[in-house]
C-alpha positions in Angstrom: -39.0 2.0 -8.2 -36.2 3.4 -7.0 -33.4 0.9 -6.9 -32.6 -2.3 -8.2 -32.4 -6.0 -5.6 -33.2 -9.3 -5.5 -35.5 -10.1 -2.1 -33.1 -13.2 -2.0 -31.5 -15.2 -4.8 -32.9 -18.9 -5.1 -30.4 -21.3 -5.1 -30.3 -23.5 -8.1 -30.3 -26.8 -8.6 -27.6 -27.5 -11.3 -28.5 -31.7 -11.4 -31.3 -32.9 -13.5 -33.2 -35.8 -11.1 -30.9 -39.2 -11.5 -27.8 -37.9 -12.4 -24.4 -37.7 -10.0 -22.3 -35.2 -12.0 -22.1 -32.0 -13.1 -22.3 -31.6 -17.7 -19.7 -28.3 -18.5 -22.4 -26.7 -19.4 -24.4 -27.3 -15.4 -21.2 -26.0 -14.0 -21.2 -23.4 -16.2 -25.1 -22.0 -15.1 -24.3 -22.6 -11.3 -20.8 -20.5 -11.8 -22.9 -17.8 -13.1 -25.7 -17.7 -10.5 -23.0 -17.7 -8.5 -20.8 -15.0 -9.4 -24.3 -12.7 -10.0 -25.0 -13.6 -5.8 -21.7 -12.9 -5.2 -21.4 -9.4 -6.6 -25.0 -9.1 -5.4 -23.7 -8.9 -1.9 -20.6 -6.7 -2.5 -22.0 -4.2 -4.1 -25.4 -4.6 -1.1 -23.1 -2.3 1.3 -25.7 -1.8 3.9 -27.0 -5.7 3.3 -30.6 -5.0 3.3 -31.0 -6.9 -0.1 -31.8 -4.2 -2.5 -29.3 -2.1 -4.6 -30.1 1.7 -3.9 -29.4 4.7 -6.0 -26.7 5.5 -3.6 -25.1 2.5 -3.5 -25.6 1.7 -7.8 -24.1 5.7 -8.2 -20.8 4.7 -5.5 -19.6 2.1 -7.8 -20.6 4.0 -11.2 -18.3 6.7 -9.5 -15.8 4.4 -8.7 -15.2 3.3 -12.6 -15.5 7.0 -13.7 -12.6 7.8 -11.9 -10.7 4.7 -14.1 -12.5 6.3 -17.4 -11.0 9.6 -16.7 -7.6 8.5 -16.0 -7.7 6.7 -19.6 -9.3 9.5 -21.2 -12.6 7.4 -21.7 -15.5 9.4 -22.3 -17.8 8.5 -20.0 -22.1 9.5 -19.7 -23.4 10.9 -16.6 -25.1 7.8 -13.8 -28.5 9.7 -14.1 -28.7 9.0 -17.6 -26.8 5.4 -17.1 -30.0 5.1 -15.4 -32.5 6.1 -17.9 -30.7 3.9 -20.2 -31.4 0.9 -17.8 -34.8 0.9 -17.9 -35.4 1.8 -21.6 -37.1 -1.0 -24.1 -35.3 -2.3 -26.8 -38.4 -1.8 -28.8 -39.0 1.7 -28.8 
């Protein structure tokens, strides 16, 4: 597969049945799913639900740029990529 998306992010119910209010922790869980759809769609530039190669290597660009102004050794996206799909247990 060549790129990375979510067909569509379910929403989440954060309330357990019979309770009105949110625990820290339920807030928490629905901040994250929401920050993850969030980011989702910024980083979707064409909006078709999927995270291509071209759009994952734009933004990878974007923070080599920032590395190299810092002097931040930084690995090429083609092997960013590799890395992504590597198990832990090998």
């Amino acid at each position: 597969m060549n790129s990375f998306g979510f067909s569509s992010l379910k929403k989440i119910s954060v309330l357990q049945p019979g309770r009105r209010s949110l625990s820290i922790a339920d807030l928490h869980l629905f901040t994250f799913f929401a920050s993850i759809e969030y980011w989702f769609r910024c980083m979707d530039l064409d909006g078709d639900g999927i995270l291509s190669m071209f759009e994952l290597e734009y933004f990878y660009q974007e923070q080599v740029h920032k590395m190299e102004i810092y002097g931040i050794e930084y690995m090429p996206f083609e092997d960013c990529i590799c890395q992504v799909g590597k198990r832990r247990d090998s």
